[in-house]
VOKOL-776285 format. One line per 2 residues: their letters; for each residue x, y, z of N, C-alpha, C, O. Coordinates in steps of 0.1 Angstrom, whole numbers. Example, Ala and Ser with C-alpha at 12.3 -4.5 7.8 and 13.67 -1.06 7.14 Angstrom:
<sites>
AS> 132/-57/78/123/-45/78/132/-33/78/142/-33/85; 128/-22/71/137/-11/71/129/0/79/134/11/80
</sites>
This chain:
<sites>
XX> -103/-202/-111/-94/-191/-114/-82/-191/-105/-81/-194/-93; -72/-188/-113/-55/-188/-108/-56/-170/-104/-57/-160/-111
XX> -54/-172/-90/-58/-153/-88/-40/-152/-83/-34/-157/-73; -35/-145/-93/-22/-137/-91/-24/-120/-93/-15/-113/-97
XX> -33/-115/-89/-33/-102/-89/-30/-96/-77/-28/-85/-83; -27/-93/-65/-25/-97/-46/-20/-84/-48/-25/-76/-40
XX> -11/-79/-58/-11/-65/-55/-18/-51/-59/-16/-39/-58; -31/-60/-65/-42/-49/-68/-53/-48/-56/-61/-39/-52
XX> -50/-63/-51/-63/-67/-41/-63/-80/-39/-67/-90/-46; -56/-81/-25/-57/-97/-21/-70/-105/-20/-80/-103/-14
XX> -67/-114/-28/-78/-122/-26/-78/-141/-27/-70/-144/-35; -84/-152/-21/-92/-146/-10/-89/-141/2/-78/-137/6
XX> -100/-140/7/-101/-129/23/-97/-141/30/-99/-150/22; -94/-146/41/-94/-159/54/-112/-155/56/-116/-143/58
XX> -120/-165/55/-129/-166/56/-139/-163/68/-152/-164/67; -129/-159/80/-131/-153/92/-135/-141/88/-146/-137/91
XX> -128/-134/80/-130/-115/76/-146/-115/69/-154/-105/70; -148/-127/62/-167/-127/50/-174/-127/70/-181/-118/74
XX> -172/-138/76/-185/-138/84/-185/-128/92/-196/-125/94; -176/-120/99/-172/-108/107/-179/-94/102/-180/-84/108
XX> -183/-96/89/-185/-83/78/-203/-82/86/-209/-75/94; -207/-98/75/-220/-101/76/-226/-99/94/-235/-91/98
XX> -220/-106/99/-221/-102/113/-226/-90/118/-236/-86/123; -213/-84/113/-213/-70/120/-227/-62/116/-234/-59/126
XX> -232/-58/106/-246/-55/96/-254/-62/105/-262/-55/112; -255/-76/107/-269/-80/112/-268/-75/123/-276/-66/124
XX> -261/-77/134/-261/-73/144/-258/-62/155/-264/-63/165; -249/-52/152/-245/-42/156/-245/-32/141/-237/-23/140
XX> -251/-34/133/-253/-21/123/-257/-6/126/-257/4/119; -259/-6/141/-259/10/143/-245/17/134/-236/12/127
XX> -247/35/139/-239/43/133/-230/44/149/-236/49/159; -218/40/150/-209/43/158/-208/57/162/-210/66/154
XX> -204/60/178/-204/77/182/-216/81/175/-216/93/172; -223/77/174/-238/88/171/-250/86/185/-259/93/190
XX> -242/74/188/-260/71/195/-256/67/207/-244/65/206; -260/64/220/-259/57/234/-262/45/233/-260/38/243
XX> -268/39/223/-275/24/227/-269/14/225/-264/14/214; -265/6/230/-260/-4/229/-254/-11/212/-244/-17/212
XX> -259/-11/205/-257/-12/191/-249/-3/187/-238/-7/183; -250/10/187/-240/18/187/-224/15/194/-214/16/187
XX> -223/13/204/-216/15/214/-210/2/208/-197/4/206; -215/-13/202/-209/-24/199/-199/-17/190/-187/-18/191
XX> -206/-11/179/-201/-10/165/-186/0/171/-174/-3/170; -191/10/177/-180/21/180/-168/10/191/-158/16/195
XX> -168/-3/194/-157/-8/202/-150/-15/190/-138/-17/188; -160/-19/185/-151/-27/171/-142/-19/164/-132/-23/160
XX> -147/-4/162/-136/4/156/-123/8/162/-112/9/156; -126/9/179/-116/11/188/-109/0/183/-99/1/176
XX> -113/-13/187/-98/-26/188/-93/-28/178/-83/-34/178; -100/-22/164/-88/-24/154/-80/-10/154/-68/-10/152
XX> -85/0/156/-71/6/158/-58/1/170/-46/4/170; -68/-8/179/-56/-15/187/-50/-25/181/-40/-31/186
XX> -53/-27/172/-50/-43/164/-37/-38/154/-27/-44/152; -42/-21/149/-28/-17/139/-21/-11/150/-10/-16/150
XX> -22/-3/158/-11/1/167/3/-7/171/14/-3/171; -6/-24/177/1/-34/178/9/-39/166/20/-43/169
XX> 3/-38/152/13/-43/145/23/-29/142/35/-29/144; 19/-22/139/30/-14/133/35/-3/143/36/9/138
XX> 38/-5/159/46/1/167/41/11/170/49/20/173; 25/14/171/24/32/177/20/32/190/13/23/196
XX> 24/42/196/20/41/205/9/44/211/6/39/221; -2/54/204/-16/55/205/-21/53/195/-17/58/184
XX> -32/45/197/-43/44/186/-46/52/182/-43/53/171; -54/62/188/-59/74/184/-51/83/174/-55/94/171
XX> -41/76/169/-30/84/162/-37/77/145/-36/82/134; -41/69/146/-43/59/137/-59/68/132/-68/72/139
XX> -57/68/116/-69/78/109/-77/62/102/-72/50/101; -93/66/99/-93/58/89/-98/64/76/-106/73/78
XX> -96/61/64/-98/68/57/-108/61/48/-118/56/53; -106/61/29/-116/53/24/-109/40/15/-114/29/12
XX> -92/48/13/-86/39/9/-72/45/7/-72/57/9; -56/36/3/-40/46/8/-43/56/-3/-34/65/-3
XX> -52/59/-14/-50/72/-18/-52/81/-12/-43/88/-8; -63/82/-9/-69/91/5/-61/94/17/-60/106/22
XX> -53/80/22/-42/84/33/-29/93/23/-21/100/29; -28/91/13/-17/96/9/-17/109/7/-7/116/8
XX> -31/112/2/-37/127/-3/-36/135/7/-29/145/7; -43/131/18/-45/139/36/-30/142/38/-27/153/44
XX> -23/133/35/-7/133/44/0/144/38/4/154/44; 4/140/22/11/147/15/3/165/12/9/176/9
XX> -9/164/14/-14/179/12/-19/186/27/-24/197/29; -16/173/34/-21/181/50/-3/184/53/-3/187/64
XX> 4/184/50/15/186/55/26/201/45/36/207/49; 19/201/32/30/211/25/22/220/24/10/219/25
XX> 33/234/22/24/244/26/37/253/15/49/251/13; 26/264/8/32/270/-7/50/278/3/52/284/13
XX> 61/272/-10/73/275/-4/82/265/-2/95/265/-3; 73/252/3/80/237/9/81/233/-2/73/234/-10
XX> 94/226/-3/99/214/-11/98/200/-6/100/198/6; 96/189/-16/92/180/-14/100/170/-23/102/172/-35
XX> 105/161/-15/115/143/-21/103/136/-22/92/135/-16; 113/128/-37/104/114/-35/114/107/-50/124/110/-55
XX> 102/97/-51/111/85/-62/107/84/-75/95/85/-75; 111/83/-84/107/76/-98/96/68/-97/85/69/-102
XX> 102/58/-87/94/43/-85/82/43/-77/76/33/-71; 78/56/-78/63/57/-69/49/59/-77/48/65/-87
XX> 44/54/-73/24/54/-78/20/64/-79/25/74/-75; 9/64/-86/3/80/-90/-4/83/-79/-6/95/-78
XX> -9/75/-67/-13/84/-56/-2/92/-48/-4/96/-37; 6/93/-54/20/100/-47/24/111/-56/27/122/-52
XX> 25/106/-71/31/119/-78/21/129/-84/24/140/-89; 7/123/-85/-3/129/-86/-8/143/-72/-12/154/-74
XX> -6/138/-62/-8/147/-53/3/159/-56/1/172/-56; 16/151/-58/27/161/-55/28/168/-68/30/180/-65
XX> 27/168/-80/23/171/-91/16/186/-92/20/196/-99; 3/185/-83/-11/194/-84/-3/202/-73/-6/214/-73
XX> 5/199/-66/9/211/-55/20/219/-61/25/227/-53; 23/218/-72/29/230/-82/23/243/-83/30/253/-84
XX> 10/244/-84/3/257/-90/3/263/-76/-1/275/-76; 6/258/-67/3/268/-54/20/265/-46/24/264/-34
XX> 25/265/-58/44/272/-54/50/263/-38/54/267/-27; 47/248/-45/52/236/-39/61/230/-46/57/225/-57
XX> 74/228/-43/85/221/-50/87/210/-51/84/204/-41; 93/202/-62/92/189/-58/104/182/-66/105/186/-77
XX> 113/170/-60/124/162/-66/116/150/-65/108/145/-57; 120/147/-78/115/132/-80/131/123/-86/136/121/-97
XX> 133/121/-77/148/110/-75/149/99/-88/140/90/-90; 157/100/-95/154/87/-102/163/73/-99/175/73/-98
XX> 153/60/-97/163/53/-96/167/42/-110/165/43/-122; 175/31/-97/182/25/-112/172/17/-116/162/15/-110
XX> 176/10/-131/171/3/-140/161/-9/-130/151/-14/-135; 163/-11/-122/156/-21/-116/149/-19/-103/145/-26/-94
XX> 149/-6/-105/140/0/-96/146/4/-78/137/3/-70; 160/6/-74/166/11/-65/168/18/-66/170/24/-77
XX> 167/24/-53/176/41/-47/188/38/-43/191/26/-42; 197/47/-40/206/49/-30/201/62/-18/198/74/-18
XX> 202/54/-9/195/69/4/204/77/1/200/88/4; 219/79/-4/222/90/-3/223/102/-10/228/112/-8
XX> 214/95/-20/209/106/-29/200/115/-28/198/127/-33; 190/105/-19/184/119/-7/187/122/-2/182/134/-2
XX> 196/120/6/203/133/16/210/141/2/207/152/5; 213/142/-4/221/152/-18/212/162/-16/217/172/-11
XX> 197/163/-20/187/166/-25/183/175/-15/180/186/-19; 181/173/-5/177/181/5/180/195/8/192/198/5
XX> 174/202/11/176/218/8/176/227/18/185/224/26; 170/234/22/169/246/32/150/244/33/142/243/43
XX> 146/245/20/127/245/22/122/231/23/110/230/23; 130/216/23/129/205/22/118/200/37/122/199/48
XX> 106/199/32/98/201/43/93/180/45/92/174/55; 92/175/33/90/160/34/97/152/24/100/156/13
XX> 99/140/29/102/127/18/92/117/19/90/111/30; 86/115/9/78/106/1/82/95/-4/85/96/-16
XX> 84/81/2/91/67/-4/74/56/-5/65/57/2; 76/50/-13/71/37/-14/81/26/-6/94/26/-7
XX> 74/18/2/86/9/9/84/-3/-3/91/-12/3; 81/-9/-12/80/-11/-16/74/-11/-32/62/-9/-30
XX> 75/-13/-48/72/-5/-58/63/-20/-64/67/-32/-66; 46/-15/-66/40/-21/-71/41/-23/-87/31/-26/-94
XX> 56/-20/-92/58/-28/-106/65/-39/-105/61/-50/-108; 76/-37/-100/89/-48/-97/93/-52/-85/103/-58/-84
XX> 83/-48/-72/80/-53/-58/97/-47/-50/101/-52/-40; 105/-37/-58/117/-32/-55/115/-29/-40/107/-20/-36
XX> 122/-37/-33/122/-27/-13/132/-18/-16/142/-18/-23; 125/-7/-5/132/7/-2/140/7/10/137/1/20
XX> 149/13/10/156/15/24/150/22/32/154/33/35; 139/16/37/132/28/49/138/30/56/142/41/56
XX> 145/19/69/152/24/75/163/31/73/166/34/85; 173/37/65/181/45/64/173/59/52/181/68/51
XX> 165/59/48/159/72/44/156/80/58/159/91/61; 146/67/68/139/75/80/150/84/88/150/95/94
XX> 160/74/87/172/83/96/178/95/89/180/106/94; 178/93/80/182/106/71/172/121/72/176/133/70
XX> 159/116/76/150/127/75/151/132/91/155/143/95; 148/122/99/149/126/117/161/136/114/159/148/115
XX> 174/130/111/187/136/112/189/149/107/197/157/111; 177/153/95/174/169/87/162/173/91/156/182/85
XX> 156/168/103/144/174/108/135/174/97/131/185/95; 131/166/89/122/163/79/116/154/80/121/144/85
XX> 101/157/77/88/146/82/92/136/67/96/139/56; 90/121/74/88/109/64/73/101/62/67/94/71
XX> 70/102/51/57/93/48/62/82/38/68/83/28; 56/71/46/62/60/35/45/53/32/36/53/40
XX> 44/46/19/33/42/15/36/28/16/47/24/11; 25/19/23/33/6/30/20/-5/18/17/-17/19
XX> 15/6/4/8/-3/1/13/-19/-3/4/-27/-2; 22/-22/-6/27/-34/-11/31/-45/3/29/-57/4
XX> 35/-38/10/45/-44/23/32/-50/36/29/-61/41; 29/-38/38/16/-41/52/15/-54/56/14/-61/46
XX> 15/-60/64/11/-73/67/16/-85/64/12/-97/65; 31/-78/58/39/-91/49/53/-89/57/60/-98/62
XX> 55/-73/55/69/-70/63/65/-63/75/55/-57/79; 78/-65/82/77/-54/90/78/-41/97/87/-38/105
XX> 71/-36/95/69/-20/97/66/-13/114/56/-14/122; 79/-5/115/81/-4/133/80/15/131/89/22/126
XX> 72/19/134/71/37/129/81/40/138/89/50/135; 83/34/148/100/40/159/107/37/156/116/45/157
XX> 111/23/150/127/18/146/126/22/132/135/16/126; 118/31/122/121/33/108/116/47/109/109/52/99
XX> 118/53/118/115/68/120/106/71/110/112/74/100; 96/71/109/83/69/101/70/84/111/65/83/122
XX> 69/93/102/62/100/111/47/102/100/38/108/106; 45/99/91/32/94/85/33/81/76/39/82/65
XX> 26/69/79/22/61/73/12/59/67/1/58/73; 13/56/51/-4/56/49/-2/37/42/7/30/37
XX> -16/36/46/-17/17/41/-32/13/38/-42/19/42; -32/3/31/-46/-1/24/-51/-10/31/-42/-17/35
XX> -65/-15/35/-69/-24/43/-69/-36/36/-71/-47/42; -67/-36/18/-76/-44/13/-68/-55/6/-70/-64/-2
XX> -57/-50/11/-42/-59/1/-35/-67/14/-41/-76/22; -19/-62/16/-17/-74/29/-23/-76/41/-20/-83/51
XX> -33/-68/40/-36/-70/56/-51/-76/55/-57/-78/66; -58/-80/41/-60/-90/40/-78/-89/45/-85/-98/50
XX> -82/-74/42/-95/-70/49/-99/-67/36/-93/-70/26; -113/-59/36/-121/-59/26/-117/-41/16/-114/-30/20
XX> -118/-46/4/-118/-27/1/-125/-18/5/-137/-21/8; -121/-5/5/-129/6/13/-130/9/20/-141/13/25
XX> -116/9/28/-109/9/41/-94/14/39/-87/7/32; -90/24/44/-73/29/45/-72/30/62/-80/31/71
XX> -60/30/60/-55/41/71/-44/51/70/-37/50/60; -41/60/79/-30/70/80/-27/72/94/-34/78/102
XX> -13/64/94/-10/69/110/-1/80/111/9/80/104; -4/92/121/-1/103/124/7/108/135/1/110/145
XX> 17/111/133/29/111/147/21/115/158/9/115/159; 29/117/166/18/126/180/24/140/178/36/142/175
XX> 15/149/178/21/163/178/24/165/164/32/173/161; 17/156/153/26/165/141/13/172/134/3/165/133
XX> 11/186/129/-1/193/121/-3/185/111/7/184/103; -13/180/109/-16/178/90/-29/187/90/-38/185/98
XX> -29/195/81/-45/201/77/-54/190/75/-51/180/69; -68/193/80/-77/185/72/-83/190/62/-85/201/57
XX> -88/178/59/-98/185/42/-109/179/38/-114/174/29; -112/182/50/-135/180/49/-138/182/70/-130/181/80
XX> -152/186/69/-158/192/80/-167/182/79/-171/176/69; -171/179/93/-188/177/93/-193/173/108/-189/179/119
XX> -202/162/107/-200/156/119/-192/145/122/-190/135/114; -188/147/138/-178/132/144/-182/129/154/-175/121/161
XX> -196/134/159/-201/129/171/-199/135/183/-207/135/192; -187/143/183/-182/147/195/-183/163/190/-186/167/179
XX> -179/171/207/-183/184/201/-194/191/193/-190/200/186; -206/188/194/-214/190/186/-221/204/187/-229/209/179
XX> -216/208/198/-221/221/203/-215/232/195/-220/243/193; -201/227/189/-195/239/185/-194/237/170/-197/225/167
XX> -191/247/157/-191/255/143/-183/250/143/-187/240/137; -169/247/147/-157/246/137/-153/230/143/-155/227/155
XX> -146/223/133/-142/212/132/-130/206/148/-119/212/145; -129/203/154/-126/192/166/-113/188/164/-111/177/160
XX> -99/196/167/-84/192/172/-82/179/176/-71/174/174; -90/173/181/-87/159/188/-87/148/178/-97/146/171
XX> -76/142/179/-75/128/172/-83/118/174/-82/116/186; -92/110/167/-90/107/150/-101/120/144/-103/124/133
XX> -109/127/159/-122/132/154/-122/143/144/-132/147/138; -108/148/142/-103/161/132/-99/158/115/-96/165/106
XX> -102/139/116/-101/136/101/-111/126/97/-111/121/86; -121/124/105/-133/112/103/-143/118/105/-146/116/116
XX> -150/126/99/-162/132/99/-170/126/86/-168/125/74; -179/122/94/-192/116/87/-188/100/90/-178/97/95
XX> -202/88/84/-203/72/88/-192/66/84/-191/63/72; -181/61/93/-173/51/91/-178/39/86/-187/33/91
XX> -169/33/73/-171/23/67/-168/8/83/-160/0/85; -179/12/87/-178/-1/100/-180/-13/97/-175/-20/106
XX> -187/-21/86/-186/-30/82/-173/-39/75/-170/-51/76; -167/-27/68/-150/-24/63/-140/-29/75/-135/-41/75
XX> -138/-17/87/-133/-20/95/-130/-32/104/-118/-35/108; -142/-40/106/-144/-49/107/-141/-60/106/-139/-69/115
XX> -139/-60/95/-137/-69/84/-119/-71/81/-113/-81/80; -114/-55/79/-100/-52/87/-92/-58/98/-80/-61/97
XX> -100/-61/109/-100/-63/123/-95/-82/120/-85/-89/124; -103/-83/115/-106/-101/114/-92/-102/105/-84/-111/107
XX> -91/-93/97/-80/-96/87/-62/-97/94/-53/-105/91; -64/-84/105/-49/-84/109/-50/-97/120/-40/-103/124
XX> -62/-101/125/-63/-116/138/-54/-124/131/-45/-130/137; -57/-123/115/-56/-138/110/-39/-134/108/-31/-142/114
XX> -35/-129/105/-22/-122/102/-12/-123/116/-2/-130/117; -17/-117/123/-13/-122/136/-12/-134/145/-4/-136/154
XX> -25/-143/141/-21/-159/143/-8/-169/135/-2/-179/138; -10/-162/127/1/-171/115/15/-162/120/25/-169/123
XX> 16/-153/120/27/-144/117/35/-138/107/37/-146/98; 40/-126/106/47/-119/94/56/-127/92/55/-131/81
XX> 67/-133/98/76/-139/91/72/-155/86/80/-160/79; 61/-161/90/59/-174/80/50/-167/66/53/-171/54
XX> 41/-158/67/34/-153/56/49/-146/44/53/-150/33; 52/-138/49/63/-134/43/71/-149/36/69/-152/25
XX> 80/-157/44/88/-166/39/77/-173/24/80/-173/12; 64/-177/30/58/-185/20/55/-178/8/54/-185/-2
XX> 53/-164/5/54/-155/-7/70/-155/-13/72/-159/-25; 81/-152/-4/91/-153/-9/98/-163/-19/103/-160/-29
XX> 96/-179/-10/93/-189/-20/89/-191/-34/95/-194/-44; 73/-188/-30/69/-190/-44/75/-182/-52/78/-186/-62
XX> 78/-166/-49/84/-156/-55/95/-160/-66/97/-158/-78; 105/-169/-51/119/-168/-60/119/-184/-71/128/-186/-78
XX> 112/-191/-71/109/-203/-74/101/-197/-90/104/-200/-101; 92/-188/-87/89/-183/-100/98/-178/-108/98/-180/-120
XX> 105/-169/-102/115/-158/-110/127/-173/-113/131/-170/-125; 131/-180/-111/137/-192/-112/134/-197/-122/144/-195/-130
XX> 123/-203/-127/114/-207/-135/111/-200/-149/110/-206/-159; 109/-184/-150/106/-180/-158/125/-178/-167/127/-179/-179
XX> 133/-176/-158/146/-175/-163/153/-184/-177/162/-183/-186; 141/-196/-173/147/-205/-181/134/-204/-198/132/-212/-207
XX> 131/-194/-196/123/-192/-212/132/-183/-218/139/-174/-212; 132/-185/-231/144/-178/-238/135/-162/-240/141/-152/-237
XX> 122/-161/-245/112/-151/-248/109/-139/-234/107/-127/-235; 109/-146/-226/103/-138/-213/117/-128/-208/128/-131/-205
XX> 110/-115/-208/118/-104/-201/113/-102/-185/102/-99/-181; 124/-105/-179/121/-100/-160/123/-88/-157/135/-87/-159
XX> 120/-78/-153/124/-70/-144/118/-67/-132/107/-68/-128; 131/-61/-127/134/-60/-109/143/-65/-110/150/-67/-121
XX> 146/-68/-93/157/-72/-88/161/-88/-91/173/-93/-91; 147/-97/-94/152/-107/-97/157/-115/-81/167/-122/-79
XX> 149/-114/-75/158/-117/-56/147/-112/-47/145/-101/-42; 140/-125/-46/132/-120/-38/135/-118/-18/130/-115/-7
XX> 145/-122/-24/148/-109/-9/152/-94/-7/154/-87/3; 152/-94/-21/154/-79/-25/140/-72/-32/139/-61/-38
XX> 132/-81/-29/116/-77/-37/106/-84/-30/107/-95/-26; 93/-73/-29/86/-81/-26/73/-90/-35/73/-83/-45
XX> 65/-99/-36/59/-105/-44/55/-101/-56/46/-106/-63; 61/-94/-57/58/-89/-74/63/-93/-84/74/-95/-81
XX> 60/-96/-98/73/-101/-109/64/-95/-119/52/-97/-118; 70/-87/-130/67/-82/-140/80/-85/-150/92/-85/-149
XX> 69/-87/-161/73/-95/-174/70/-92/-190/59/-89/-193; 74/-92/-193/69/-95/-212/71/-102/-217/81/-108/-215
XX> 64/-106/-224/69/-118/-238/74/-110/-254/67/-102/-261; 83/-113/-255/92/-106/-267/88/-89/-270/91/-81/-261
XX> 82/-85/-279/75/-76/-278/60/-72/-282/55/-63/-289; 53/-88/-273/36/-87/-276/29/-78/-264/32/-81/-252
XX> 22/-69/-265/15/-62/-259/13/-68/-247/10/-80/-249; 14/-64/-234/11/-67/-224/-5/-71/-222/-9/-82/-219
XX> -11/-62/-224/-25/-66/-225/-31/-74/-232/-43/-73/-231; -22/-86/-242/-31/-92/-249/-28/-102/-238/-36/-107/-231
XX> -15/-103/-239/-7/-115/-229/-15/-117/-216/-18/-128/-212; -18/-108/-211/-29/-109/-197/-42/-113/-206/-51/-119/-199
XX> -46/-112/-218/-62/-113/-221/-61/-128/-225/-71/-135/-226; -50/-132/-227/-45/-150/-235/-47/-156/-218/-57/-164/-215
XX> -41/-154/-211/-37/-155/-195/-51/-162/-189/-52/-173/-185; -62/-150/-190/-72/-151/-183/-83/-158/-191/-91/-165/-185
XX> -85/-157/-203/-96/-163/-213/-96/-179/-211/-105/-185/-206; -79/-183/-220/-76/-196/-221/-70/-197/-212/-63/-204/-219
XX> -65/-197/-201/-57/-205/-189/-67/-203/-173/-67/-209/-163; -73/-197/-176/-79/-187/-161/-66/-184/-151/-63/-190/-141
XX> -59/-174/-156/-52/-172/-150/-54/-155/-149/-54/-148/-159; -56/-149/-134/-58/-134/-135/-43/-126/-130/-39/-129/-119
XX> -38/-119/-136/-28/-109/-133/-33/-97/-138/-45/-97/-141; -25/-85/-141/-26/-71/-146/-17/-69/-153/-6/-71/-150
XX> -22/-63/-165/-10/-58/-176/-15/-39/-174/-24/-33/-169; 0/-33/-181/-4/-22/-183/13/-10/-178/25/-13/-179
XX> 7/-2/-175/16/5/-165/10/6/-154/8/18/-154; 6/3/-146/-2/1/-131/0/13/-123/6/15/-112
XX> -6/21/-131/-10/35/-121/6/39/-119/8/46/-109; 19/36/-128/33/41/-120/35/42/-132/36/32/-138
XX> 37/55/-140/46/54/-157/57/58/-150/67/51/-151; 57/69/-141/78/66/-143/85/58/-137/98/57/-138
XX> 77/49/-129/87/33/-127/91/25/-141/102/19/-145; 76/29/-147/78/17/-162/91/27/-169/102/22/-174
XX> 88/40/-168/102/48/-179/118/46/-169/129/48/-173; 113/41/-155/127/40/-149/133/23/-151/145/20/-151
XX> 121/13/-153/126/0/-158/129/-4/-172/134/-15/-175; 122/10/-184/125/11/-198/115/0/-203/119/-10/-209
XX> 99/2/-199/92/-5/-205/78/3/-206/68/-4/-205; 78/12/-208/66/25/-207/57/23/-218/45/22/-216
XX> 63/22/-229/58/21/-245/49/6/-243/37/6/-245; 57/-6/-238/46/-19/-239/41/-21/-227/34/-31/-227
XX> 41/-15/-214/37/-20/-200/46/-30/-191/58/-31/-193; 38/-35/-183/45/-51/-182/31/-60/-181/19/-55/-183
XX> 34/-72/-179/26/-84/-178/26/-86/-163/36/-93/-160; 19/-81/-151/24/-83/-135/18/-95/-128/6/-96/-128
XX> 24/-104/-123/18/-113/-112/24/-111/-98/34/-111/-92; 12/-109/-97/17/-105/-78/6/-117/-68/-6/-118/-67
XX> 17/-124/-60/16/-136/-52/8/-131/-39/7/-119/-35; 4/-138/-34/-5/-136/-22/0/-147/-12/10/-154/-15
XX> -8/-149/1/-3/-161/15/-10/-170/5/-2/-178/1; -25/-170/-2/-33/-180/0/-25/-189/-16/-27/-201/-17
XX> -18/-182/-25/-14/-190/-36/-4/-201/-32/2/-201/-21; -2/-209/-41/3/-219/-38/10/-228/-52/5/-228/-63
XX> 20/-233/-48/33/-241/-61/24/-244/-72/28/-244/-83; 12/-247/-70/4/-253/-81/4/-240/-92/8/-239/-104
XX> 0/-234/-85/-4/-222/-91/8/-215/-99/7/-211/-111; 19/-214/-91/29/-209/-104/33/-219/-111/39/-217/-122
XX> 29/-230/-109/35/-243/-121/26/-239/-130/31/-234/-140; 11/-241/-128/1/-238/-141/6/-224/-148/7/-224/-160
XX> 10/-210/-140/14/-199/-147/29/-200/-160/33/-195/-171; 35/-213/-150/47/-213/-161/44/-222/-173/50/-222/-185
XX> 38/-228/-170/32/-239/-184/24/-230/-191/24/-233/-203; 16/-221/-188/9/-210/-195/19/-199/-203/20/-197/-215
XX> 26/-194/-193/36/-187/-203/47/-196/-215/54/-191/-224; 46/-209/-211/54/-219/-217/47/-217/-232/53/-214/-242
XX> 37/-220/-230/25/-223/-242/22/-213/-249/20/-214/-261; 21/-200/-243/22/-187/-252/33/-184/-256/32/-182/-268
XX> 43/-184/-253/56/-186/-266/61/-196/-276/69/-195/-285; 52/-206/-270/58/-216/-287/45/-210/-294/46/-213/-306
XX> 35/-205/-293/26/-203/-306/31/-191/-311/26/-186/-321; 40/-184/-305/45/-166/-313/50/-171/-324/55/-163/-332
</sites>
């Protein structure tokens, strides 16, 4: 199998993350913060150092600031609904995921406002159309740093300044970017981050995070136990214990852990360059079929590993079912959880055809994809 799907779920894992998992179960499988015994105490340090492990990559200054959740819907859900309150108005983009406009969406019935920015044809903003937008009740801005149709990068850094500069909280969804770009919560004024364990950063699914300014309120939304405080009825102010109630996915974590090592031995800028490569070498390649529609930027320095496509006007979904049957080749057709990116790139009605690149693919691999798409248009 030719695995181009990376932006549903990278895969494979670095083979360090499979034995780190199994590990962890055999041998430290206690329940973390529950118990004194040493098995406990193993599992509960492993949770600690990967929150040291994301702190270190993406600029925070306390771990403890760092949530874990079950996946970035979850961090996005907590963020965007722990933070508006009926009255607040709320920014955001066309080119964002339904875990973003879905949250912000449902916070209508309880007299929460919301702009949804449109961008251009190829999936850009201009930041200063957020600052236009901004109001007197303008309480957050909601960006994707990157758009899982057409891998469009966002101007984080000049949105974040725009929001600091209006006293408005920024949450940016780092699901595409994590572990490929880089993401500084102080140099991109970033005061909630939510990101997926299971895509760039190259850990297992069923694992998020949400990192949380110091000092900023988000409500929570679930009670239980966290180990600590146990004496008292009502749920625990102290960070992470006020958003992690009940058994952390510690085998998950884990597995997390092993994932940003490996990320961090190699480094963001060789993993990055080697996606960009294949990226622009593909979008290169596909240019020269007279049949194939590209959209995005077309520039993968202006995108990240993403390329979405059609062939004339055959259903996206067959085109992925020809893909995978006869070629073994796996991608995603569809509108991928974003219809108003597809209505903002004017392809809503047919989907697209998406391949999204990962570290572990390689030239072979888009050669066989373009000889594949080669071969499905001389039989149209």
């Amino acid at each position: 199998m030719i695995y181009l799907d990376n932006a549903a779920t990278t895969y494979p894992k670095p083979e360090v993350v499979y034995e780190a998992m199994l590990n962890q179960m055999r041998h430290s499988g206690a329940n973390p913060g529950r118990s004194g015994h040493k098995m406990a105490i193993e599992a509960g340090r492993v949770i600690f150092n990967t929150r040291e492990l994301l702190a270190k990559l993406f600029n925070i200054n306390n771990p403890m600031q760092i949530i874990f959740t079950s996946n970035a819907t979850e961090s996005l859900n907590l963020a965007i609904k722990g933070i508006l309150k009926a009255g607040d108005h709320v920014i955001t983009t066309s080119m964002e995921h339904n875990s973003v406009l879905r949250p912000i969406k449902s916070l209508e019935k309880i007299n929460i406002e919301n702009t949804i920015i449109q961008c251009d044809e190829v999936g850009f903003i201009d930041s200063e159309q957020i600052r236009r937008e901004i109001k007197s009740n303008t309480k957050l801005i909601v960006m994707t740093h990157a758009s899982n149709v057409t891998g469009t990068l966002m101007p984080i850094e000049a949105v974040g300044k725009i929001a600091k500069e209006a006293g408005i909280y920024f949450l940016v969804d780092a699901a595409q970017t994590a572990g490929v770009y880089e993401i500084d919560v102080k140099k991109h004024n970033i005061d909630l981050l939510a990101i997926p364990g299971h895509k760039g950063l190259l850990g297992p699914q069923g694992v998020g995070v949400l990192y949380i300014r110091d000092d900023l309120d988000v409500m929570h939304f679930k009670e239980g136990g966290t180990g600590s405080k146990s004496e008292e009825l009502v749920q625990p102010e102290m960070l992470p214990d006020r958003y992690e109630s009940g058994t952390p996915n510690t085998p998950g974590i884990t597995g997390l852990a092993k994932g940003i090592e490996f990320i961090d031995n190699i480094g963001l800028e060789k993993i990055r360059k080697h996606e960009e490569e294949l990226t622009q070498y593909f979008i290169d390649e596909l240019k020269k079929i007279d049949k194939v529609t590209i959209y995005g930027p077309m520039d993968s320095k202006k995108q990240a590993a993403v390329i979405s496509i059609n062939i004339g006007e055959e259903d996206s979904s067959e085109i992925a079912y020809i893909l995978d049957k006869v070629f073994n080749i796996a991608v995603r057709p569809g509108l991928h959880c974003a219809p108003y990116a597809h209505k903002t790139i004017g392809s809503f009605e047919q989907g697209t055809v998406r391949f999204s690149i990962g570290y572990f693919n390689t030239k072979e691999d888009i050669d066989a994809s373009i000889d594949a798409i080669n071969n499905i248009c001389q039989q149209l």
